[in-house]
N, C-alpha and C positions, 0 to 999 in steps of 0.2 A: 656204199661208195667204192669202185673201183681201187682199186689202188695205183699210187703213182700219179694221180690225178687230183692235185688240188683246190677245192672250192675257191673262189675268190669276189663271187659276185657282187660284196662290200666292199673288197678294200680293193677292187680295180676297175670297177664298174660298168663295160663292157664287156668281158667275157664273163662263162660262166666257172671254167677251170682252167690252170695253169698244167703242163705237160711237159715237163724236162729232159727229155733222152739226152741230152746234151745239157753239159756243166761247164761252166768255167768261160774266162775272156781272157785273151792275150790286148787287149786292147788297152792305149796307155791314154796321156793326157794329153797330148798332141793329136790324137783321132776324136775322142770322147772327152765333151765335155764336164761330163758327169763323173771322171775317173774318181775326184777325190770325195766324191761323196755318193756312190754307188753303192744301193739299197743291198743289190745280190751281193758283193764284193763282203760288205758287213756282215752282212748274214752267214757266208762262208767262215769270214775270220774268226767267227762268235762260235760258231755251231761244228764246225767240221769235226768229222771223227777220223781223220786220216790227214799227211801232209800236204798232199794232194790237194785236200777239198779245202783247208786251209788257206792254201795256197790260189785259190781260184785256179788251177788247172786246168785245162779243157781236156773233158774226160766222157767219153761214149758210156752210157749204160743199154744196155740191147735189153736187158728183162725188163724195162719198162714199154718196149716199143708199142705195144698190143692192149695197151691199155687203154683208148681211146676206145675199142671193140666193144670191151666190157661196157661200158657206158650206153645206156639203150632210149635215156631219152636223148630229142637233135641239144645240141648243147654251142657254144663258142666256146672255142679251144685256143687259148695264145701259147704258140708251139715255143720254147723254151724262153722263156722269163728271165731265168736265172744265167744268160751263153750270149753270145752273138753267134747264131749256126751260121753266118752269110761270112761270119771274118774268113782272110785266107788263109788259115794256119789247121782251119777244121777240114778235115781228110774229105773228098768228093765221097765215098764211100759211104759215111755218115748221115750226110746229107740225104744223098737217093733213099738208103735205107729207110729215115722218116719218112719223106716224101710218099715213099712206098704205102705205109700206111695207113696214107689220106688218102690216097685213089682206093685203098677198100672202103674206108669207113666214112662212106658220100651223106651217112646221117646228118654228120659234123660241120659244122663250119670251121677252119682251122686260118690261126692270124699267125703269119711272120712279121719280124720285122728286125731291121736290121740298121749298121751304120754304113754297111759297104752295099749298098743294091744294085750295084751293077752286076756282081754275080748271080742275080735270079737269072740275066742272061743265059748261064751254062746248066739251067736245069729246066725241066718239063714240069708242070703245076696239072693238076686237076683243076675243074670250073671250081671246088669248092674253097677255094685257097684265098683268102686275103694277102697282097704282097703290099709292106710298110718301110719306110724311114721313118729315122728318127730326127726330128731337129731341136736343139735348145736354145739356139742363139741365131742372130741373123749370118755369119758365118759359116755354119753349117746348112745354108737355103740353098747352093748350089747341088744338094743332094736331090732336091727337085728334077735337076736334069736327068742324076743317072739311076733315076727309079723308073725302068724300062717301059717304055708308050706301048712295045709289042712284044709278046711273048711266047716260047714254042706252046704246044700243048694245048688244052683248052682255056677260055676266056677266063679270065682272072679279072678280079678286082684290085685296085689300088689304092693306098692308102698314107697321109701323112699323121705323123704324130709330134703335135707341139707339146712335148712333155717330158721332165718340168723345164718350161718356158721359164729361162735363165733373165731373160731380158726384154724388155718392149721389142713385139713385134708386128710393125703396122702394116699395113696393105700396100703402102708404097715402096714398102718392101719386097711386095708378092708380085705388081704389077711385071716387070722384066720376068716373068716365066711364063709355060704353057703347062693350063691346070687342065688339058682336055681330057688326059688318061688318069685324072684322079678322082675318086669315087667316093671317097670320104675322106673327113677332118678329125682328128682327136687333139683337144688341148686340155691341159691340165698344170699345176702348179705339184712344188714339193709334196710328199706323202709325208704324214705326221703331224706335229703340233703347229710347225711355221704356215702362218697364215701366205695368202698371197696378196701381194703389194697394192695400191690402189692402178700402179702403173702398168703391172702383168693383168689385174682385172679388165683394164680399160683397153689393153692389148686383145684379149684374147674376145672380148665384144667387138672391136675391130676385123678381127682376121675372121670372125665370123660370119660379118654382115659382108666380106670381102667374099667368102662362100656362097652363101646365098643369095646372089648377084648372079652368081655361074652354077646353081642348083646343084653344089656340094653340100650332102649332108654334114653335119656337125658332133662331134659330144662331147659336153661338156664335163669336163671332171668335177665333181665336189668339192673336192680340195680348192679348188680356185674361190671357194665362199663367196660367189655366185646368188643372186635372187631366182629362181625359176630356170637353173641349169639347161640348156637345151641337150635331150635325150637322143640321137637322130641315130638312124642306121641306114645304109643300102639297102636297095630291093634285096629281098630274099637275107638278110642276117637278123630282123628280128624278127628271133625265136622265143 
């Protein structure tokens, strides 16, 4: 197993490994609504060996950048897990740098995803690139808008993520948008012991059959404790 690259294909269920070059969020509870109970955030405050990492920082590591190379079967890569690489506080520099190493390594499939997506605007994707939001609450749906319809560089795929869906979110919610540049769905509830609601279940069977009306694939997380989860991918991501 490479290093720097780790498995996750139980406990996230879409991709195959997680990929960090990038650490930490400046992002507070007025952008995210996830601040106060932020899986990476814990994780950091739990585990860090430095104030820094403690601290959630946002911190470049370059001797991970090349680890995606090592890895020689095609794989799904979600490009830092533990960051927001799109917030504006993360140096342009950083960014390309990664980026860099997805137009070598075209084995891969690699997933961003972010709370600010209108900055995919200022950079150049390779075809192999998923670009994603996040949404948890009906609040956060105007992110819909600025998850960019056109992109420099080659075609990209686009992607939303209801996860963890905070709140019922029904179709008549979705209606006021234009889902033409979206390519796939991810919903999902809390990671861990809390089950999901009957009203987040009965949400996320909504906003699905809202998808497949307009032949967006779907995937359903686990965690939602779900009958016969729907598994769905884009042409060309399952690997």
């Amino acid at each position: 197993m490479p290093k720097f690259l780790n498995p996750c294909a139980d406990s996230i269920g879409y991709v195959h490994f997680t990929w960090n070059p990038v650490t930490g969020c400046k992002h507070g509870p007025e952008v995210c609504s996830c601040w106060g109970i932020c899986y990476a955030r814990a994780m950091a405050r739990r585990f860090g060996k430095t104030e820094d990492e403690k601290s959630f920082k946002p911190t470049f590591h370059p001797e991970r950048l090349d680890a995606p190379w090592k890895l020689k079967k095609p794989s799904r890569i979600f490009v830092c897990s533990n960051a927001d690489l799109f917030g504006d506080w993360v140096p342009k520099e950083w960014i390309v740098a990664i980026i860099g190493e997805t137009y070598a390594a075209t084995l891969h499939k690699f997933l961003f995803l972010t709370k600010n997506p209108s900055r995919y605007r200022k950079f150049h994707f390779y075809g192999n690139a998923l670009l994603g939001t996040t949404i948890n609450n009906r609040d956060e749906l105007p992110r819909i808008k600025l998850l960019p319809d056109e992109l420099q560089g080659y075609s990209q795929r686009r992607f939303i993520s209801f996860e963890p869906m905070l709140e019922p979110i029904h179709r008549r919610y979705l209606m006021p948008y234009n889902w033409n540049h979206i390519h796939w769905a991810i919903i999902g509830g809390f990671s861990g012991n809390e089950k999901a609601s009957a009203e987040i279940k009965e949400s996320a069977e909504d906003i699905s059959e809202f998808m497949k009306a307009r032949g967006i694939p779907v995937f359903q997380k686990d965690n939602l404790g779900l009958k016969n989860p729907l598994k769905q991918f884009p042409a060309g991501l399952n690997l």
